[in-house]
C-alpha positions in Angstrom: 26.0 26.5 -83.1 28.3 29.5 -83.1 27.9 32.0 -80.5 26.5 35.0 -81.1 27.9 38.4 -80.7 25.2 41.0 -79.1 25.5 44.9 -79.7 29.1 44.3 -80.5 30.0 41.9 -77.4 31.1 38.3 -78.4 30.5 37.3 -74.4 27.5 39.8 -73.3 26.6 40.1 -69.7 22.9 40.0 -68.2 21.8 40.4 -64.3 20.1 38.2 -61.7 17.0 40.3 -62.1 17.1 39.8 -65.7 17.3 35.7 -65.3 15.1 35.1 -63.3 12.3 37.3 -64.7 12.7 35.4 -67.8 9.5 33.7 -68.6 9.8 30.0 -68.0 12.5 30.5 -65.4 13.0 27.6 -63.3 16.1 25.9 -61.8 16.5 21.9 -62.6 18.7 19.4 -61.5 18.8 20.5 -57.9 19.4 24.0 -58.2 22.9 22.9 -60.8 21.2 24.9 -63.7 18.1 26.5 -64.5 16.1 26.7 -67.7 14.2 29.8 -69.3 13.8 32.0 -71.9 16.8 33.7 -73.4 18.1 37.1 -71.1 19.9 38.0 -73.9 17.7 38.3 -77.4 14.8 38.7 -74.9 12.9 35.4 -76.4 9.9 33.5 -75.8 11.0 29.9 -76.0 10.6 29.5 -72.2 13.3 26.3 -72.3 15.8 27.6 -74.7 18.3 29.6 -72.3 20.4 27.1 -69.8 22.6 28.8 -67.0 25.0 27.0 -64.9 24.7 28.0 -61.6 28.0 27.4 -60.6 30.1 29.0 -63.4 27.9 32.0 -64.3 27.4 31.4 -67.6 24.8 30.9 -70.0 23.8 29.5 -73.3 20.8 29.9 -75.8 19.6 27.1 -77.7 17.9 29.2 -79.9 20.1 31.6 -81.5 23.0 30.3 -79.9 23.4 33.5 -77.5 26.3 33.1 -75.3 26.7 35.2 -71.5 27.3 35.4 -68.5 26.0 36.5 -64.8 27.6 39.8 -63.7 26.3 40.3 -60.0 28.1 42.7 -59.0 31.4 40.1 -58.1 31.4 39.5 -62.5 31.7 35.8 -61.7 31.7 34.7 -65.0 35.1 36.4 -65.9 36.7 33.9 -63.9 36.2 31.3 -67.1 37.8 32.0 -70.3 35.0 30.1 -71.9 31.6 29.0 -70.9 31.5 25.6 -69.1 29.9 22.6 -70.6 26.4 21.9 -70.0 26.0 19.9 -67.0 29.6 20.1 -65.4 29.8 19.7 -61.6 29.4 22.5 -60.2 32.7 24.2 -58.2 31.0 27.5 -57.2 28.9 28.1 -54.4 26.8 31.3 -55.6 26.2 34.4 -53.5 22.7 35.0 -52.0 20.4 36.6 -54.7 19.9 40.4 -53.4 16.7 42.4 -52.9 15.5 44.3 -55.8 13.9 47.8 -54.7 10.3 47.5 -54.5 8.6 49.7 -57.5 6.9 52.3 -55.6 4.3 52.9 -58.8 3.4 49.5 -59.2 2.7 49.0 -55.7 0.3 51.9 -55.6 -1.0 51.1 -58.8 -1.7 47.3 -57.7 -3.5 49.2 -54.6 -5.8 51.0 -56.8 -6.9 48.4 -59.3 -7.0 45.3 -56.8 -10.3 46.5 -55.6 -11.8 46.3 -58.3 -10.6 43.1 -59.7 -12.1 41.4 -56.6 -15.1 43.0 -56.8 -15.3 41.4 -60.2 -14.8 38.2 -59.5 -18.0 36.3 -58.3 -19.9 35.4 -60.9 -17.1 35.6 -63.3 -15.3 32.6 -65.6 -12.6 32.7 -62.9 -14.4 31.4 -60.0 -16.0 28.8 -62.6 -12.6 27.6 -63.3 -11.9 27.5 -59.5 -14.9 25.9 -58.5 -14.0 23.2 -60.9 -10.8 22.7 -59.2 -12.2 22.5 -56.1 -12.5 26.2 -54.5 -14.9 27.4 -53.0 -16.1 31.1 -53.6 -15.4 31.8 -50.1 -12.1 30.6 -49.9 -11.1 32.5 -52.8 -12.3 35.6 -51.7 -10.6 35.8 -48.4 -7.6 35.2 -50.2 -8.4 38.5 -52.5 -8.3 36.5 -55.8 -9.6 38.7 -58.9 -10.6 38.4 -61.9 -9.0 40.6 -64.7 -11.2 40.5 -67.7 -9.8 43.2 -69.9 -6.3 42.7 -69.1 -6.2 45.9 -67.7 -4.3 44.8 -64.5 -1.4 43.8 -66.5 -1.6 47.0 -69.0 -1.3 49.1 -66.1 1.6 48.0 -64.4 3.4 46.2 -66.6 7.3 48.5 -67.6 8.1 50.5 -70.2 9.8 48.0 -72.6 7.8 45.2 -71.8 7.7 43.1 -75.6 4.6 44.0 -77.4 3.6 40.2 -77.5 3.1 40.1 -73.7 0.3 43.1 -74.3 -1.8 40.8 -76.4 -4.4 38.6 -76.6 -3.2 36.5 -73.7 -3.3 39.1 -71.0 -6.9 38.9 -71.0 -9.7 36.9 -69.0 -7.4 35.4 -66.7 -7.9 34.4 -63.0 -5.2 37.1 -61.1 -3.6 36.3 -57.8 -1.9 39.0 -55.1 1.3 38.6 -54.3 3.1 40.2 -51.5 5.8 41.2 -49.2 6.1 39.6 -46.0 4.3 43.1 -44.4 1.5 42.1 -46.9 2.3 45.5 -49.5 1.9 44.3 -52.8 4.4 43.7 -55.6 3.3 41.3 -58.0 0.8 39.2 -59.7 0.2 35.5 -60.8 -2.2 35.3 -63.9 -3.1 32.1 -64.8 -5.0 31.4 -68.3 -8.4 29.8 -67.7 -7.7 26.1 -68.6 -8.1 23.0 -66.9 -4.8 20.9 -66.2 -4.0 18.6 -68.6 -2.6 18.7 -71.9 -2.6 22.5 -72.7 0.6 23.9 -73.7 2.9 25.5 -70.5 3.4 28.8 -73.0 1.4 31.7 -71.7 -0.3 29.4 -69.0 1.1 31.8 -65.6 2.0 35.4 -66.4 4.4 37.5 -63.9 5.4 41.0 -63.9 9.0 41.4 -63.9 11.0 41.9 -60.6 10.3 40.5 -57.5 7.3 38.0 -56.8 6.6 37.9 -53.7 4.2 35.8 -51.2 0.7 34.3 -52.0 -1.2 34.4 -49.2 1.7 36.6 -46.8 -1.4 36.7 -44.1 -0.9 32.9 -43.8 2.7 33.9 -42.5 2.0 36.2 -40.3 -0.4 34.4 -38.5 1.9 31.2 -38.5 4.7 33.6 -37.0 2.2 35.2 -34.6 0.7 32.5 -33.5 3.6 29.8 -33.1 1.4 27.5 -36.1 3.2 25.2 -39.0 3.7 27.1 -42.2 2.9 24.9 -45.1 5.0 26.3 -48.1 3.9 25.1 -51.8 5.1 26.2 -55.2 1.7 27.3 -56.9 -0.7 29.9 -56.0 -3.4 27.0 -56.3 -1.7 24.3 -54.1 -2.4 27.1 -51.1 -5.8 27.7 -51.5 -6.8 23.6 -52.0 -4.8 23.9 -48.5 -6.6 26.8 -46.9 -10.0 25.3 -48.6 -9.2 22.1 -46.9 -8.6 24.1 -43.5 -5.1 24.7 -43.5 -4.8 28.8 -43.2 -1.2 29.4 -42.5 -0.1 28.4 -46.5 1.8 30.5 -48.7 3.1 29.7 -52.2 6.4 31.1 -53.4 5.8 30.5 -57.0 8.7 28.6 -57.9 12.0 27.5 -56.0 13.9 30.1 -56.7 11.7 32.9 -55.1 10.7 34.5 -52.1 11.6 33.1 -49.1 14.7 33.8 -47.2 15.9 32.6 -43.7 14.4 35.5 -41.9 11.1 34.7 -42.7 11.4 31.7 -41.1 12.3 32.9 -37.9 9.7 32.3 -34.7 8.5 29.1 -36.6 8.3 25.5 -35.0 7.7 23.9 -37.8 7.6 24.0 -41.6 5.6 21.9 -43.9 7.1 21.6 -47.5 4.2 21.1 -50.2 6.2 21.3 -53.3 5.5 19.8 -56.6 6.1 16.1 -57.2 8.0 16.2 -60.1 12.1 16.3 -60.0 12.7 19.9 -59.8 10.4 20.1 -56.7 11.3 17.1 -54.6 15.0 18.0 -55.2 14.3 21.2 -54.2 13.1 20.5 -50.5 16.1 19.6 -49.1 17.5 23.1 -50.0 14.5 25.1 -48.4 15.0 22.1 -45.5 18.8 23.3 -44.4 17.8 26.8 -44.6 15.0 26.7 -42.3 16.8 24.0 -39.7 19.6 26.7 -39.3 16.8 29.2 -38.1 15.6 26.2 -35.5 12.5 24.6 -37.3 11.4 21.2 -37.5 11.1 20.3 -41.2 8.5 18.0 -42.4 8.2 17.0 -46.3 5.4 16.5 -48.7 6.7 13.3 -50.8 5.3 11.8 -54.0 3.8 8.9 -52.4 2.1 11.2 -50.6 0.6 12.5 -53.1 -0.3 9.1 -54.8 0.0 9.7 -58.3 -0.9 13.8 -58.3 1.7 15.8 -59.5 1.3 18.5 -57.0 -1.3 19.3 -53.7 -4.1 21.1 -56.0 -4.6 18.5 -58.5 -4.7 15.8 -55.5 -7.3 18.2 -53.7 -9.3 18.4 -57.3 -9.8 14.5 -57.6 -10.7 13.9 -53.7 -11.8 17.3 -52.2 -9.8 16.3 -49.5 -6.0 16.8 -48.3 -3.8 14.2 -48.2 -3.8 12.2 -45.0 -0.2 13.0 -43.9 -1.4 16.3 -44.0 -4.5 16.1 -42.7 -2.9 14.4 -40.0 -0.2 17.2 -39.3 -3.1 19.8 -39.2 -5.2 17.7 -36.5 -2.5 19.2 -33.9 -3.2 22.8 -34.4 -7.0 22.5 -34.5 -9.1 24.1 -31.5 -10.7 21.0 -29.8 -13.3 22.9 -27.9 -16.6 23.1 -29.3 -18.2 26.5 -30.5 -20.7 26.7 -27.1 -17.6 26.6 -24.9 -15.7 28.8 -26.9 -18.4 31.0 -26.9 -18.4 30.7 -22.7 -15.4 31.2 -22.2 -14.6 34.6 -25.0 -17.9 36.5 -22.7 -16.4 35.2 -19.4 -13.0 35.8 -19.0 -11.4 39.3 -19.7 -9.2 40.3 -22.4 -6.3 40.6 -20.7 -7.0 37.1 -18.9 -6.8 35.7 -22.2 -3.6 37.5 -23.5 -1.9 36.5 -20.5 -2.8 33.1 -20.7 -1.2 32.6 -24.5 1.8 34.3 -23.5 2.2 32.0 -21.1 1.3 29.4 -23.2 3.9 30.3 -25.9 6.7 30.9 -23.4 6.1 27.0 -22.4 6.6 26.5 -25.9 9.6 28.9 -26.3 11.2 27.2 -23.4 11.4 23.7 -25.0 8.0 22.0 -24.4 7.2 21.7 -27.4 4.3 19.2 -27.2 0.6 18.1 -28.5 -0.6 19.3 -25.6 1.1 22.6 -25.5 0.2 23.0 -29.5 -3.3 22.5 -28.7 -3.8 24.4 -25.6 -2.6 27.4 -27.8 -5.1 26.7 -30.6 -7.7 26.5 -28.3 -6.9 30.1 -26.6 -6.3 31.4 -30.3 -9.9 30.8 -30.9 -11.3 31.8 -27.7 -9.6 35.2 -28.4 -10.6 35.3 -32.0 -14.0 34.9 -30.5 -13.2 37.9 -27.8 -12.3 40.1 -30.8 -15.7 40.0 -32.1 -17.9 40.2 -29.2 -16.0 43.3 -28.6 -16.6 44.9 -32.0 -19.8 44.0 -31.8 -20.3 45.8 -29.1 -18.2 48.8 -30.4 -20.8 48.8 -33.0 -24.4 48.3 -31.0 -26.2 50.8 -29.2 -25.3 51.8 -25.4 -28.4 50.1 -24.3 -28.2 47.0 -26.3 -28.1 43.5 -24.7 -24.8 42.8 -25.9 -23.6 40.1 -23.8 -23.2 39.8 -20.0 -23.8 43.5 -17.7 -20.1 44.6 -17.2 -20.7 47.9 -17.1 -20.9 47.9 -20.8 -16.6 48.5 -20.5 -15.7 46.0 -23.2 -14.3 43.8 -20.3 -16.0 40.7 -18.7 -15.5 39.3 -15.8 -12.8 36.2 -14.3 -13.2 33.8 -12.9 -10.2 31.8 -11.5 -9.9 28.8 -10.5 
């Protein structure tokens, strides 16, 4: 097919932002090329458009578009012509950069969000998720809405955006937050409200453009804060079968050429890939794996067996209601081991900055190389001992003066130690 010219340019030019945003973007063969719809005539066949990574250029099946990368460096100028489909790649590409955060649609996505929660119990959405294994309450502490109207995606999707994408299949969908690593949202995942199976891939997940950000970023922060395993998965869905099957520190980067970066990693011990089973995602680990080794983690990966015959963690979770034993096994470490009365003893008898003191010491054990099963649960078991101080105190903040909130310290929010 011959190429075709585009306002006037035989060889037209398109930008990361503009790949990647594509719908149906996603890289194959290892991260060698990625498939999507086409940058150029702005299509909808979501496999038509194939870009060599290495070479910068780009070809549409379709309409037989022909382009190239220009990232600032113009790397596809260095070829007189397009590369073949396929050829080895010679290129390393530079890092993708940060797009500037859309100050409108954040505040935007801060005014509607509410609401889309709020509408969510009792709604098709939680149907569909309680069909795939998810609890109402695990849904709603991971802020997951319910746009009926479509009026989520109305609001805060660009000027420009193709009239198709305002139709029909904006609306009734199960919505998603994703974030920055700070937890401001950016972004949302809409997924069409259809069971797995044979339903077409057109329409099923809708993004905005631009950045996507983190499901679930609170899963990071507490996995940074609290020296835990971050499990990272592809889908929005494969992180909450994980938090419904007690894993809270999951995130899902929707898709393997997103979020995460090296600095995000940093303060981890341990990183647990959960990506999908099928080529692109097992390929894909090993990338995500060298990145986070150079940052000092220890790298553990979700395989196919694993999985035993699931394409991916939520469908596994669907057929079981239960993780899969490698994981199950991984989490064991980091769970408190101390039952709820002696938690409960110890959060009224020891002082809060007894307890901060005794994780930081616990953590610069851990810092220092002793990086153990014991060390890992000793921490979990003052992380919930704290968690458990936390509230006593604000429920104390909240009672009366004279109330018979716990043991008689004065009523000064701190309890007495004993050492020893």
């Amino acid at each position: 097919m011959a190429a075709r010219p585009i306002n006037g340019e035989k060889w037209p030019s398109f930008t990361r932002q503009q790949l990647e945003s594509a719908p149906g973007y996603k890289l194959e063969a290892g991260g060698a090329h990625s498939r999507s719809a086409c940058p150029i005539h702005g299509g909808d066949n979501p496999t038509a458009f194939v870009f060599n990574v290495a070479t910068g250029w780009g070809q549409c099946h379709s309409h037989g578009c022909r382009g190239y990368l220009d990232d600032g460096n113009r790397r596809g100028r260095q070829h007189s012509r397009p590369a073949p489909y396929g050829s080895v790649p010679t290129i390393v590409p530079p890092p993708a950069q940060d797009i500037p955060l859309d100050a409108d649609r954040v505040r935007t996505l801060q005014r509607l969000w509410p609401r889309m929660v709020r509408a969510f119990p009792g709604s098709p959405a939680e149907d569909y998720l309680a069909a795939r294994g998810i609890p109402l309450a695990v849904a709603q502490a991971a802020r997951v809405g319910y746009d009926e109207d479509g009026e989520l995606w109305y609001a805060t999707a660009p000027e420009g955006t193709p009239p198709q994408e305002r139709k029909r299949h904006t609306r009734g969908r199960v919505v998603f937050p994703l974030a920055t690593v700070e937890g401001q949202p950016i972004n949302i995942a809409a997924r069409r409200l259809t069971m797995p199976g044979n339903e077409s891939k057109e329409w099923r997940w809708l993004f905005l453009r631009g950045q996507r950000g983190y499901f679930n970023a609170a899963g990071l922060r507490q996995a940074q804060a609290e020296r835990r395993t971050l499990y990272i998965c592809e889908g929005v869905i494969d992180a909450l079968a994980l938090r419904a099957g007690g894993i809270t520190t999951a995130v899902a980067i929707g898709g393997l050429s997103g979020v995460i970066k090296r600095e995000h990693l940093r303060m981890l011990s341990r990183i647990v890939l959960c990506l999908d089973a099928d080529q692109a995602g097992q390929s894909g680990s090993p990338e995500i794996g060298r990145m986070a080794r150079t940052v000092g983690c220890t790298v553990e990966y979700l395989s196919a067996d694993h999985l035993d015959g699931a394409k991916d963690v939520a469908e596994y979770w669907q057929r079981h209601r239960t993780l899969p034993a490698f994981l199950d096994g991984l989490a064991v470490e980091e769970r408190c081991d101390l039952d709820d009365d002696l938690i409960e003893d110890y959060a009224r008898r020891y002082t809060v900055a007894y307890i901060a003191d005794t994780l930081a010491r616990q953590y610069a054990r851990w810092d220092d190389g002793d990086q153990t099963r014991t060390t890992r649960q000793t921490m979990a078991d003052w992380h919930a001992i704290a968690a458990r101080r936390a509230t006593i105190d604000a429920e104390r903040a909240c009672a009366p003066r004279d109330a018979d909130t716990g043991p008689d310290d004065g009523d000064t929010g701190e309890a007495w130690v004993e050492e020893g």
